[in-house]
C-alpha positions as CSV (number, residue, x, y, z in Angstrom):
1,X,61.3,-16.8,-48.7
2,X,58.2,-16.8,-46.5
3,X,59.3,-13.8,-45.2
4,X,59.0,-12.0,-48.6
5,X,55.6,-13.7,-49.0
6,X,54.1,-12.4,-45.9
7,X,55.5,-8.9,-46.5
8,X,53.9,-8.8,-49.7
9,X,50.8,-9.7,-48.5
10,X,50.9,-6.7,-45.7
11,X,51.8,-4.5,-48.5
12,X,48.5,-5.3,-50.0
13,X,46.6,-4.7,-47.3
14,X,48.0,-1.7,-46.7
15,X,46.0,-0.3,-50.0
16,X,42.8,-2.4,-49.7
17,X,40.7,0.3,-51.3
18,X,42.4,-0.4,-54.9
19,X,41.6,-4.3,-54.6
20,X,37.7,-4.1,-53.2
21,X,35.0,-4.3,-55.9
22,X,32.0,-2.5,-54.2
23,X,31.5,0.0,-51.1
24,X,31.5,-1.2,-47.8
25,X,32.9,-4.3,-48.3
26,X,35.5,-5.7,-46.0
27,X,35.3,-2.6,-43.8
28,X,33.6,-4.6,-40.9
29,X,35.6,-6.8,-38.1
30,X,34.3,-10.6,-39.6
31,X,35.5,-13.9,-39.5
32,X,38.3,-13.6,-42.3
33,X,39.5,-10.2,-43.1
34,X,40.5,-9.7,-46.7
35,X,44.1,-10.7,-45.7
36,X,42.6,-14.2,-45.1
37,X,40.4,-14.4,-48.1
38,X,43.8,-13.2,-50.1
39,X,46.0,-15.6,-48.5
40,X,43.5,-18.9,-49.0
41,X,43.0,-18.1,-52.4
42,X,46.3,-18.1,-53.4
43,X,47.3,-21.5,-50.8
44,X,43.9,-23.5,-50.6
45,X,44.9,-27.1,-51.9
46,X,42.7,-27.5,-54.6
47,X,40.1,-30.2,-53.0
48,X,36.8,-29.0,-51.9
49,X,36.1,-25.5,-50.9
50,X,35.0,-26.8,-47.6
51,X,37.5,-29.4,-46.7
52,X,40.4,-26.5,-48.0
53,X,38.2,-24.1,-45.7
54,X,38.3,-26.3,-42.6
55,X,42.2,-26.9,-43.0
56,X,42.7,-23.1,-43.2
57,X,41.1,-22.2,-40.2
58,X,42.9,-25.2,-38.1
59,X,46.2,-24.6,-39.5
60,X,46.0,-19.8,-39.2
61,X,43.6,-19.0,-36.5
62,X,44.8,-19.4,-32.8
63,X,41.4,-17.9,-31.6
64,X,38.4,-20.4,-31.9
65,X,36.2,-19.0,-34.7
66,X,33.2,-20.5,-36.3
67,X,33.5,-22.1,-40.0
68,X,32.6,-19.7,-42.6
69,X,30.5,-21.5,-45.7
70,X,31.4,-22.1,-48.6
71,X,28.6,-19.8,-50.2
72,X,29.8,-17.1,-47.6
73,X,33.2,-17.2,-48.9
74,X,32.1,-17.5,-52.6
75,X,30.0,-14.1,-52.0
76,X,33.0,-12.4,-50.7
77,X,35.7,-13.6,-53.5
78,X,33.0,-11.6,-55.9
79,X,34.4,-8.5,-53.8
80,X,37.8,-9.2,-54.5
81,X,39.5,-7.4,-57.6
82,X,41.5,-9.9,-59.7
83,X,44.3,-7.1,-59.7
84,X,45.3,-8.4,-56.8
85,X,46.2,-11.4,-57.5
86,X,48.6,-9.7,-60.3
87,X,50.3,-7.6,-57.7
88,X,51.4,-10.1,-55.5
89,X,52.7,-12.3,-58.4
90,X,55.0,-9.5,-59.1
């Protein structure tokens, strides 16, 4: 099952340009790529954006990054087209 999960989620990424609201967004090597923002939106656990921000990062990243904010993150969900959210549901 978490196979089918994760290939959905590639398969999004794969067309990025039809779920980005805006120019120039995402297009950058950052913290979370779009596949991360995706992927927390649909798994975060529902307490604080912070604490579900800090559990994310422990639990995905191998690499030591920084903590994104929570009005980072909130900026950068603006970018993201809710169609996206529809596709993967199918």
């Amino acid at each position: 099952m978490f196979y089918y999960i994760k290939d959905t989620f590639d398969n999004i990424v794969k067309s990025i340009d039809k779920y980005v609201l805006g120019e120039n967004k995402f297009t950058r090597d950052s913290k979370f790529s779009f596949k991360d923002y995706v992927t927390f939106l649909c798994f975060n656990k529902g307490t604080s954006n912070q604490a579900d921000l800090e559990d994310f990062i422990e639990d995905n990243f191998t690499r030591d990054i920084q903590l994104i904010t929570r009005q980072a993150f909130s900026k950068q969900r603006t970018f993201i087209n809710p169609l996206v959210f529809k596709e993967i549901s199918k």
